[in-house]
N, C-alpha and C positions, 0 to 999 in steps of 0.2 A: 504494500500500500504506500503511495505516493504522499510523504508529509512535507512539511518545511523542514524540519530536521533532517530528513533521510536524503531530501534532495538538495540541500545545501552543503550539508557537512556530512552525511554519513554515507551517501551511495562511492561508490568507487574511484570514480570518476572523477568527483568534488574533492574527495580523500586526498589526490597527488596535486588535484590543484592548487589546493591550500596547503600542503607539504612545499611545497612553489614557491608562495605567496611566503608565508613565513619565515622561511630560509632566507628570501628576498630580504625581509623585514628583520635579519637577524635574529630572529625568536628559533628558540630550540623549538623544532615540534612536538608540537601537543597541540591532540587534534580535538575540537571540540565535537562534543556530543549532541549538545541543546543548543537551543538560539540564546539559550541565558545563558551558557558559559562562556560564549559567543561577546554577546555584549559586556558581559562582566569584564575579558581579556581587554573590548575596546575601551574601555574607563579606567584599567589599570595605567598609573602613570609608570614608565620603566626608565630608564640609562640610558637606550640602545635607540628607540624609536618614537619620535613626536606623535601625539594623536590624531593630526592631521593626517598623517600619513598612514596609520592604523586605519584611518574613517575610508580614506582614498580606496587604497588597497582593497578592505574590503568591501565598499562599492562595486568598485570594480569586479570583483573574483563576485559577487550573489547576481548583477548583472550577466555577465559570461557563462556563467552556471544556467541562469534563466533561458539565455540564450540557445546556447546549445539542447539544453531540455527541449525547446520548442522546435529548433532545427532537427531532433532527432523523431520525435513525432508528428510532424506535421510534414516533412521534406525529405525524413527515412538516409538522413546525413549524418553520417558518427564523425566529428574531430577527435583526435585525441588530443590529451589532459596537453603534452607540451604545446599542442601549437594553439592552442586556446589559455595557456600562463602565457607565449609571447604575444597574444593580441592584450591581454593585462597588463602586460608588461609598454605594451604600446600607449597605452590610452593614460597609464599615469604617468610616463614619460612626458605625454601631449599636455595633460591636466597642466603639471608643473611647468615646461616652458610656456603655456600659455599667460603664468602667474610669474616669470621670473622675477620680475621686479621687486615682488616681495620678500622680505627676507625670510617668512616664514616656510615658503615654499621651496626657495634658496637652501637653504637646511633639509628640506625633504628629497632633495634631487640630491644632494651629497649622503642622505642615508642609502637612497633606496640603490645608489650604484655603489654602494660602499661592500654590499655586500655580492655583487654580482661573481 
């Protein structure tokens, strides 16, 4: 049965995306369960990653999720998990130079390559 949890973070496919996404973001994986342990990660303050960039990130990765979910029912089209982290990897890249001028953002473009 098709949930929010099962198809964000728990089907297989979400699993290595956000194994992705995390690594990206410096965070040891841990992979969440729930939409609350979800949220709760994005309110943790840490050392390693601005919350803006938590927020970005995963925007990005529950859109591309939704995405694909739809492209794979409705158009009978499988991506796999990496080439759907580098369209993620696309779109916060774009996010960010579209805001360079801020410093805040400035800082999120020296995290999110930092770990590349």
């Amino acid at each position: 049965m098709e949930d929010r949890d099962h198809l964000f973070l728990r089907c297989p496919t979400s699993e290595v995306i956000w194994a992705c996404v995390l690594r990206r973001l410096g965070a040891h994986h841990h992979s969440f369960h729930t939409w609350t342990a979800m949220m709760d990660w994005l309110s943790l303050k840490d050392s390693r990653t601005i919350t803006l960039l938590k927020r970005l990130a995963s925007q990005a990765t529950i859109y591309n999720i939704w995405t694909e979910r739809n492209r794979r029912i409705h158009d009978n089209v499988i991506t796999p998990p990496a080439m759907i982290f580098k369209t993620i990897d696309r779109s916060i890249r774009d996010v960010i130079l579209g805001k360079r001028n801020n410093s805040n953002f400035r800082k999120a473009m020296e995290l999110w390559l930092s770990y590349e």
